[in-house]
C-alpha distance (Angstrom), angle and dihedral (degrees) to the residues before:
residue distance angle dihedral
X1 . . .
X2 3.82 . .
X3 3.62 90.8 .
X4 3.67 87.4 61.5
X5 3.79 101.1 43.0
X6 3.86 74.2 53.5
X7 3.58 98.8 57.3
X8 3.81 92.4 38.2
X9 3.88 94.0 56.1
X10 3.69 96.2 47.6
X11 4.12 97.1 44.8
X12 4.25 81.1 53.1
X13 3.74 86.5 42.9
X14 3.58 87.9 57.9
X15 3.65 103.9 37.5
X16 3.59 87.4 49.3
X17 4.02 86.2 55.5
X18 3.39 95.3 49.5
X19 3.78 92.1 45.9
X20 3.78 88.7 59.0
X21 3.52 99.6 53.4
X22 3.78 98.1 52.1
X23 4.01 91.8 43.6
X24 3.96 91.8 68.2
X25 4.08 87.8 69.2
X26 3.82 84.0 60.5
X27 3.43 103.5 44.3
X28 4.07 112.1 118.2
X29 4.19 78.6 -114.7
X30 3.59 109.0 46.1
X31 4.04 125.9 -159.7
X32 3.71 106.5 -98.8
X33 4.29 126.5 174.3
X34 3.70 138.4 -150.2
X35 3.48 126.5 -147.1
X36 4.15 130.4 -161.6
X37 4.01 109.8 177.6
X38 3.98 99.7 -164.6
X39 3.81 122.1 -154.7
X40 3.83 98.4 -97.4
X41 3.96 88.6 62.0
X42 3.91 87.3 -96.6
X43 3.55 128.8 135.3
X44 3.98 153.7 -146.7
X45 3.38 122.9 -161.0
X46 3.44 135.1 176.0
X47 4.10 138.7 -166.8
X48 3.34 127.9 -157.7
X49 3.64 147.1 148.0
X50 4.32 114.9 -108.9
X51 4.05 111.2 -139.2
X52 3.75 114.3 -154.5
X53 4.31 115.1 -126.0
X54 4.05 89.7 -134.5
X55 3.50 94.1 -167.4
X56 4.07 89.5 -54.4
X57 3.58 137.0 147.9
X58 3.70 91.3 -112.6
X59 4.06 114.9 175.9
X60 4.01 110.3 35.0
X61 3.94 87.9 23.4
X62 3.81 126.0 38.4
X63 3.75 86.1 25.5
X64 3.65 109.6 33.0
X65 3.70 119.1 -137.6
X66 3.93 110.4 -110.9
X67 3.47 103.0 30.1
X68 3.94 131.8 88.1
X69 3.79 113.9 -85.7
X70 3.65 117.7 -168.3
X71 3.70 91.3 -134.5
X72 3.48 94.0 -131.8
X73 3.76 146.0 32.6
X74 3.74 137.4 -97.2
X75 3.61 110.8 -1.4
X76 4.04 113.1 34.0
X77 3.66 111.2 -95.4
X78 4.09 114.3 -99.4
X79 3.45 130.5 -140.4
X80 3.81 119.4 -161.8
X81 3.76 132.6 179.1
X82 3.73 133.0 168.6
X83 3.95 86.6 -161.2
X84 3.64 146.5 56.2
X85 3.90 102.6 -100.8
X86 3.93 130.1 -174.5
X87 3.79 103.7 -134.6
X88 4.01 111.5 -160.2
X89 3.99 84.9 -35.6
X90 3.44 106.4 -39.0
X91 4.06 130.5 102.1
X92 3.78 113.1 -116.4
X93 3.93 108.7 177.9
X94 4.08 121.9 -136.9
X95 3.71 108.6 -79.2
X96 3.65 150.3 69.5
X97 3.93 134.5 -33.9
X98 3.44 150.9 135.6
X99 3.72 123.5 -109.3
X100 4.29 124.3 -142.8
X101 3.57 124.6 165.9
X102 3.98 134.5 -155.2
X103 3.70 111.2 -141.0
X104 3.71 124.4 -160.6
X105 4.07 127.7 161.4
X106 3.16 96.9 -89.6
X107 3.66 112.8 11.6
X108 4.13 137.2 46.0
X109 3.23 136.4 -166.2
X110 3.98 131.4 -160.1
X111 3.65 115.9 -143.0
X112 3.72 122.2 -164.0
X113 3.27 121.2 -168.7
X114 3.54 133.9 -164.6
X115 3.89 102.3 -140.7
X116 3.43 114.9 84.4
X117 3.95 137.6 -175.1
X118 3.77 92.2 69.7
X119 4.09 121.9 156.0
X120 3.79 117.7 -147.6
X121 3.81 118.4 -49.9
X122 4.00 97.0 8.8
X123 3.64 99.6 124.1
X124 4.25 97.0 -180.0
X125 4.21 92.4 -145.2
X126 3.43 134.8 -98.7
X127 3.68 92.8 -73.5
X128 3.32 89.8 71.8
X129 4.05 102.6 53.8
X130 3.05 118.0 108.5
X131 4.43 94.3 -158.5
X132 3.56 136.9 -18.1
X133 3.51 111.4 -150.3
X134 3.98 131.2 176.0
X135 3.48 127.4 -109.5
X136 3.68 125.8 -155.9
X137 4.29 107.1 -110.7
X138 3.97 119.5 -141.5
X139 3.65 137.6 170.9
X140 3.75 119.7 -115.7
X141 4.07 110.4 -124.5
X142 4.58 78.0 -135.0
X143 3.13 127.4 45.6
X144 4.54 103.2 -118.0
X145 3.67 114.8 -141.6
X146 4.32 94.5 -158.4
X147 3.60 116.7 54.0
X148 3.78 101.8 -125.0
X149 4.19 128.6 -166.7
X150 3.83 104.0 -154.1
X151 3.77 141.6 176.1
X152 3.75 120.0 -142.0
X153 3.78 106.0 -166.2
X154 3.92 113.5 -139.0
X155 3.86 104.8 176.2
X156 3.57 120.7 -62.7
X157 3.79 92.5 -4.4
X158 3.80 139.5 42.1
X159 4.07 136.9 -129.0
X160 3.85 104.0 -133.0
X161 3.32 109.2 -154.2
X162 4.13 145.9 -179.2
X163 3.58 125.9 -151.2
X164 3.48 136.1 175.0
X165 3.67 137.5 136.6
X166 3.76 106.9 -4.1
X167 3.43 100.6 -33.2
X168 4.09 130.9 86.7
X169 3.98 117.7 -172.8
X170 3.58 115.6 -179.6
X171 3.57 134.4 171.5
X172 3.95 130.9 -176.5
X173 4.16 129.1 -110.5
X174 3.36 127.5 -170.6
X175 4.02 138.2 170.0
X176 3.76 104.0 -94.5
């Protein structure tokens, strides 16, 4: 009998598992990734979670300008790199972090912290950022339903960039 109750709790174990993993491509704000392949064969990539507009009041209203978004959903949004980088002028060495951003009207900042780990909203403080670093703010000629992180490659470096709504900020990264 044990042996049974055994075998039933790991079979739900792993059906619940497996359940799990394909439910995040049917979430309302499905994983997404960015890529930037640098020159020197090394890479960027990030991971994040893309929220759908919905007919909202996105930037000024769901996410309130001057505060620290999490430039995402679900999950916090990752930020890997297997190199140092210069990011919009500042030095961010090869490893892990997780990215935020502060959006205002007319100006953004990226905010990478250090901790990582985080689920949803968490943002750890800013004793644990690592930089802050502006981004240059445009409007989008369309509105975009999915907020989208993307690289645009120019060269030996890339222009990450985050658009959603009406509203494009972008900063570059390069290998340093």
């Amino acid at each position: 009998m044990l042996k049974q109750l055994c075998c039933l709790l790991c079979c739900l174990a792993i059906a619940s598992a497996s359940a799990c993993a394909q439910d995040k491509a049917s979430r309302p704000s499905p994983p997404a990734k960015a890529d930037c392949q640098l020159s020197n064969g090394k890479s960027v990539k990030i991971d994040y979670s893309s929220p759908r507009m919905k007919g909202r009041k996105i930037f000024g209203d769901l996410v309130p300008y001057g505060q620290v978004w999490r430039a995402g959903a679900n999950e916090s949004t990752t930020f890997v790199t297997d190199t140092d980088l210069n990011v919009g002028g500042t030095a961010v060495p090869a490893g892990s972090y997780t990215i935020f951003a502060v959006p205002n009207a007319d100006q953004w900042q990226l905010v990478i912290s250090k901790k990582t780990g985080e689920w949803g909203t968490a943002y750890p403080g800013p004793s644990n950022d690592l930089a802050r670093i502006d981004m240059k703010v445009s409007k989008l000629s369309s509105p975009m339903e999915n907020f989208t992180i993307a690289f645009d490659h120019a060269g030996s470096a890339c222009t990450l960039s985050m658009s959603w709504e009406n509203t494009k900020a972008s900063v570059d990264v390069s290998a340093k």
